[in-house]
C-alpha positions, -999 to 999 in steps of 0.1 A, spaced: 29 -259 -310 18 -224 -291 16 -227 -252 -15 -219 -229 -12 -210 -196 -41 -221 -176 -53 -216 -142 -72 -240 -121 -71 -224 -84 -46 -224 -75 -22 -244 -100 -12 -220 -130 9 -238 -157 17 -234 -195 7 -265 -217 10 -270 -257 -25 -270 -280 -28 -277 -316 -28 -243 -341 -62 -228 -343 -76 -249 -317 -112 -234 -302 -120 -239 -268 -150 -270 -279 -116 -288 -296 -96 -289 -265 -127 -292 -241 -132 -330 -263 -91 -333 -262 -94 -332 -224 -120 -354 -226 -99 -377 -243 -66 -376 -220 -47 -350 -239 -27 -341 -205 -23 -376 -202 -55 -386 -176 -91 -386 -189 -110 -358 -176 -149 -373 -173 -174 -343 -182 -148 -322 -197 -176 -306 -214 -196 -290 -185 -160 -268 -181 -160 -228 -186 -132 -211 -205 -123 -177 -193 -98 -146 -200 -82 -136 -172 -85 -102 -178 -120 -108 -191 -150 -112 -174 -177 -136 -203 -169 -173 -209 -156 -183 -239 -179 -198 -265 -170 -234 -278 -164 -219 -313 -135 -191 -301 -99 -202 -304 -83 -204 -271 -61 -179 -265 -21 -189 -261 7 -167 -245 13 -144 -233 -28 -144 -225 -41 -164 -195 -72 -182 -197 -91 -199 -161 -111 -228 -160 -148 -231 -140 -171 -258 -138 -176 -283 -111 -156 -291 -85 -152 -327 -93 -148 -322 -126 -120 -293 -119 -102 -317 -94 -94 -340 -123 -84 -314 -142 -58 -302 -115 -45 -333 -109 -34 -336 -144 -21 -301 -147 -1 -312 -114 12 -340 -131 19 -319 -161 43 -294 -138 57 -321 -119 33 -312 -91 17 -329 -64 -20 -322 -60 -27 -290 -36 -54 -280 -12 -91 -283 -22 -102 -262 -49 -123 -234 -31 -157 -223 -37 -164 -196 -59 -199 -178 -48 -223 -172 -74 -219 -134 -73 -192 -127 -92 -209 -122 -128 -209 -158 -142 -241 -171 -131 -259 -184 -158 -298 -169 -154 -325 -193 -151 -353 -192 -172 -389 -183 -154 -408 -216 -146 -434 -223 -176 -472 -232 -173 -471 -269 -158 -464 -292 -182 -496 -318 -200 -491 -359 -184 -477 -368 -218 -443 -391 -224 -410 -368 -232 -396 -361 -266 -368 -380 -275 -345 -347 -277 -318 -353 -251 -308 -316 -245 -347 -296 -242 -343 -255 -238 -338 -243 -203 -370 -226 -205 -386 -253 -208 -373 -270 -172 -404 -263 -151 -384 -266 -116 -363 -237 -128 -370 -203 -116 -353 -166 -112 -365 -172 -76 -385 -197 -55 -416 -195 -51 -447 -217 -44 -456 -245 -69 -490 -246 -52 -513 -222 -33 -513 -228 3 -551 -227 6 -552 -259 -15 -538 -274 15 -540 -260 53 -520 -280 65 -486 -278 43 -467 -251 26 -443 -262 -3 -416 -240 -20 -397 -259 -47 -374 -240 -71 -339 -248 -85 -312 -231 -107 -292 -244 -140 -259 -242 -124 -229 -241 -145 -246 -274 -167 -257 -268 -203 -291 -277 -195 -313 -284 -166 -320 -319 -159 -336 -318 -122 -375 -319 -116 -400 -317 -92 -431 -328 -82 -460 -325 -58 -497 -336 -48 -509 -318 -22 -545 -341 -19 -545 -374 -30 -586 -385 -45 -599 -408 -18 -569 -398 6 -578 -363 16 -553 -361 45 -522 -372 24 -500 -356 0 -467 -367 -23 -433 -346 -30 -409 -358 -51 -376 -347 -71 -359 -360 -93 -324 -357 -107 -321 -366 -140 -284 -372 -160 -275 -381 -196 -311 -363 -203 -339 -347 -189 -369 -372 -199 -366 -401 -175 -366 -371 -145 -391 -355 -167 -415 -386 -166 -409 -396 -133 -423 -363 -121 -450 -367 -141 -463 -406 -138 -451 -416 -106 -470 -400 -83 -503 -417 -101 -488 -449 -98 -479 -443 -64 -520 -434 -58 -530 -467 -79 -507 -488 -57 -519 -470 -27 -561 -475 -38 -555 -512 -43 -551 -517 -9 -508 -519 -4 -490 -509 29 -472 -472 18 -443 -486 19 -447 -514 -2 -470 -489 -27 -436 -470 -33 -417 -501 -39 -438 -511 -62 -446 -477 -80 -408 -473 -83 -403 -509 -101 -439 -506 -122 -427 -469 -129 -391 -484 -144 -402 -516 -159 -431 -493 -180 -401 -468 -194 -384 -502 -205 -415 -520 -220 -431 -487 -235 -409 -462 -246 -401 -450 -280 -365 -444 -265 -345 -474 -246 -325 -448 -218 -296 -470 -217 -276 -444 -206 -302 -422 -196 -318 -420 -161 -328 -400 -127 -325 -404 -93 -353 -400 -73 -364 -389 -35 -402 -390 -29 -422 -386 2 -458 -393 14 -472 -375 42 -503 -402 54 -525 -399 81 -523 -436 104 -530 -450 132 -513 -427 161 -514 -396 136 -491 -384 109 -466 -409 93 -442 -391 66 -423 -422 43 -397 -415 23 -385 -439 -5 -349 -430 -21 -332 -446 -53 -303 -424 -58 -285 -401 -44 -308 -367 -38 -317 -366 -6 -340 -359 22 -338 -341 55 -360 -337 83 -364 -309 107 -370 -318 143 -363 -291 171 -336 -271 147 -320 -304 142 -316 -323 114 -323 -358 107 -318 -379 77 -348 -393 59 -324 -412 32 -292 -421 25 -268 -417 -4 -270 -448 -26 -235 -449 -39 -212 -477 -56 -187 -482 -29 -211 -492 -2 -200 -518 10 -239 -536 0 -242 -520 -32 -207 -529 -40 -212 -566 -32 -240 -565 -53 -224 -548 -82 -196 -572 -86 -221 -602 -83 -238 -589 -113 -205 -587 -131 -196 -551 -127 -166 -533 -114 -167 -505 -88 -133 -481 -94 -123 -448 -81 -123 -418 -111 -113 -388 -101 -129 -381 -67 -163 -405 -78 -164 -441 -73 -181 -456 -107 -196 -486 -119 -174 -497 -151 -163 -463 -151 -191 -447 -155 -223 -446 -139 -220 -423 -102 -251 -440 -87 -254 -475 -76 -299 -474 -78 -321 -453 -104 -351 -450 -125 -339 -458 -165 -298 -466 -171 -310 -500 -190 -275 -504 -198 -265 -515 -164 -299 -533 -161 -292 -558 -188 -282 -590 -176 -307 -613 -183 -298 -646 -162 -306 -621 -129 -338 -602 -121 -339 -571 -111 -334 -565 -80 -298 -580 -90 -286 -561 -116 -257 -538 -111 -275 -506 -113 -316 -512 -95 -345 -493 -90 -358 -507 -57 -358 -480 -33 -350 -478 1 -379 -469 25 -379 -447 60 -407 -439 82 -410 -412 109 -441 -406 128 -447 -368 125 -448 -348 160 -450 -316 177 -413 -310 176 -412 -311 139 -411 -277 115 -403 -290 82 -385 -316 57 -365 -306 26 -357 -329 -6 -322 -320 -27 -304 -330 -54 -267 -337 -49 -253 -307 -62 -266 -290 -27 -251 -314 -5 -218 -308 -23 -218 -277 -7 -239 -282 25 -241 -314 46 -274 -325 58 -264 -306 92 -255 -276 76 -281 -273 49 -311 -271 82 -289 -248 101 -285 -227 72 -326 -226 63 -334 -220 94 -308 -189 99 -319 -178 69 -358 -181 70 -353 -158 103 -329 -134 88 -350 -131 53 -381 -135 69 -402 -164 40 -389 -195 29 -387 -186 -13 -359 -156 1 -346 -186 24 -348 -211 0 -332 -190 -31 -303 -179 -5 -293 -215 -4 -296 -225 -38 -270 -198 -49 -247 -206 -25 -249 -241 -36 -241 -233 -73 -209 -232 -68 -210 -271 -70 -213 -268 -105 -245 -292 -109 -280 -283 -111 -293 -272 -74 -328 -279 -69 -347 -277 -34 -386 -293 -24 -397 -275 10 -423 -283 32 -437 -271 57 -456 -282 87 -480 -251 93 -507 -263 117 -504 -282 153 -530 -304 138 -508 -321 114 -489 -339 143 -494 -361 166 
């Protein structure tokens, strides 16, 4: 067989391929232990010549000695794929693989955002065209004028990433009918498709209003929004999204007794970050299946929680211990659902708004795999005074955080009147 040599920062080593093997053949070979390990998401990995600077299409043979090819993609993704290569050599497995900043001619260019999308359910076509993602955008910018709303200004915009489609969405309502003084922001990351994430951003914040008009405390109306939302896409979809679903963050800014009170309701593992005096402080928290509750639960319902490369999974391979869709690991039906392995009950917060407050920011993981909570405020805020707006702030960060790999997408709002706190 003809040798490659291939590069994954900073282990180099020559391995065998088949004759005439393309770069899509040994991607799925990966994929299917070839080196020995199984490398999960083999396919979101780049191909490139050293000594050229385009990816390598799926259909082009990889190229073998005395040419060197390097591999992209995500970090997790490319961890695997050193630790194999170090196994391969005899190797143990080296420092971190760094970050590679988006400037260096391989970002893929996002689409301009469409027209906003009709209320209608998602096709059944797992893989839309990136023009077609309506959080994507060449830069931030507002989603919604900032006279519909005195109070608030929102910038939401995100960027493909190194994925072969976009899968995060976004959402908003600045007024709600019969709620003047309260508003809803939402995103959503969707995997194994875009339509759960898709519908979410369209039909949940409705269902969050109905709940919300028939009298239920907020917190309880987003509890059951989230469930009436997920046991809908079960009963009344064309498609059954057993391995198809989103995460979701969602906030709602409400005027109560005392003032402003912001809840935030999390099934996943986007997040959401306030910003109180330049500090940070978490809205959410990272619903993942090795902690130590979601864990016990897991296991309860029959599943087992492992370590795959640097993600712990639930039978290998669901990342996320609560989201909206992912039927597959909602199937058992001796439990209900708040028992299953994988739920959609979110977990709510509430923070009474005050003076000291400037803003709150919802992501999708593939930021805070580049920025902590911490850093992702600091960084805004050093950026919002070096640039000058939030869309120049806002698009700053999200191209520093595409180096994760994953889809980046960011929700900001901002506080822009006294008389929105207490």
């Amino acid at each position: 067989m003809p040798k490659v040599d291939v590069t994954v920062e900073p282990v180099s080593v020559e391995i065998e391929v088949p004759d005439e093997c393309t770069v899509g053949q040994w991607k799925r070979m990966l994929g299917d232990g070839w080196l020995g390990d199984k490398i999960l998401y083999s396919n979101r990995l780049q191909c490139y010549l050293v000594d050229r600077g385009g990816a390598l299409g799926d259909e082009e043979h990889i190229p073998t000695l005395p040419k060197r090819i390097f591999m992209k993609g995500p970090n997790s993704v490319l961890k695997m794929l050193e630790l194999a290569l170090n196994k391969q050599s005899g190797r143990r497995s080296s420092k971190p693989i760094p970050k590679v900043p988006p400037d260096r001619g391989y970002m893929p260019k996002a689409a301009p955002p469409p027209a906003a999308p009709s209320v209608r359910p998602a096709p059944a076509d797992p893989v839309p065209p990136v023009a077609k993602a309506p959080v994507v955008a060449s830069s931030p910018s507002p989603l919604w004028p900032k006279d519909q709303n005195s109070r608030l200004s929102v910038y939401s915009a995100g960027y493909q990433g190194m994925r072969p489609y976009m899968e995060d969405r976004a959402c908003g309502l600045l007024a709600i009918p019969g709620y003047p003084m309260a508003s809803v922001f939402g995103v959503f990351d969707g995997h194994g498709g875009y339509q759960v994430a898709q519908m979410a951003a369209e039909r949940l914040p409705r269902v969050l209003v109905e709940k919300l008009k028939a009298g239920a405390e907020p917190g309880e109306a987003m509890k059951d929004a989230f469930c009436s939302f997920d046991d809908d896409l079960r009963q009344n979809s064309s498609t059954s999204f057993q391995k198809m679903g989103s995460t979701a963050i969602m906030t709602l800014l409400l005027e109560a007794a005392g003032g402003y009170h912001l809840y935030c309701a999390n099934c996943g593992d986007s997040r959401a970050v306030l910003c109180r005096n330049d500090a940070a402080v978490a809205l959410s928290q990272d619903q993942k299946p090795n902690n130590p509750e979601e864990r016990q639960r897991i296991e309860a319902a029959g599943g087992k929680v492992g370590l795959y490369g640097p993600c712990y999974r639930i039978d290998s391979g669901l990342n996320l211990s609560r989201a909206l869709g992912d039927f597959l690991y909602k199937a058992n039906r001796e439990l209900p659902a708040e028992q299953q392995k994988v739920i959609c009950l979110p977990e709510i917060r509430e923070v009474q708004i005050n003076s000291e407050d400037q803003f709150f920011v919802m992501a999708s993981d593939g930021v805070f795999e580049v920025f902590s909570s911490d850093q992702l405020i600091e960084e805004l805020l050093k950026e919002r005074r070096r640039l000058k707006t939030w869309p120049m702030a806002v698009d700053s960060i999200l191209k520093r955080a595409w180096s994760s790999g994953d889809n980046v997408s960011i929700c900001l709002v901002e506080f822009l009147q006294p008389d929105v706190v207490a």
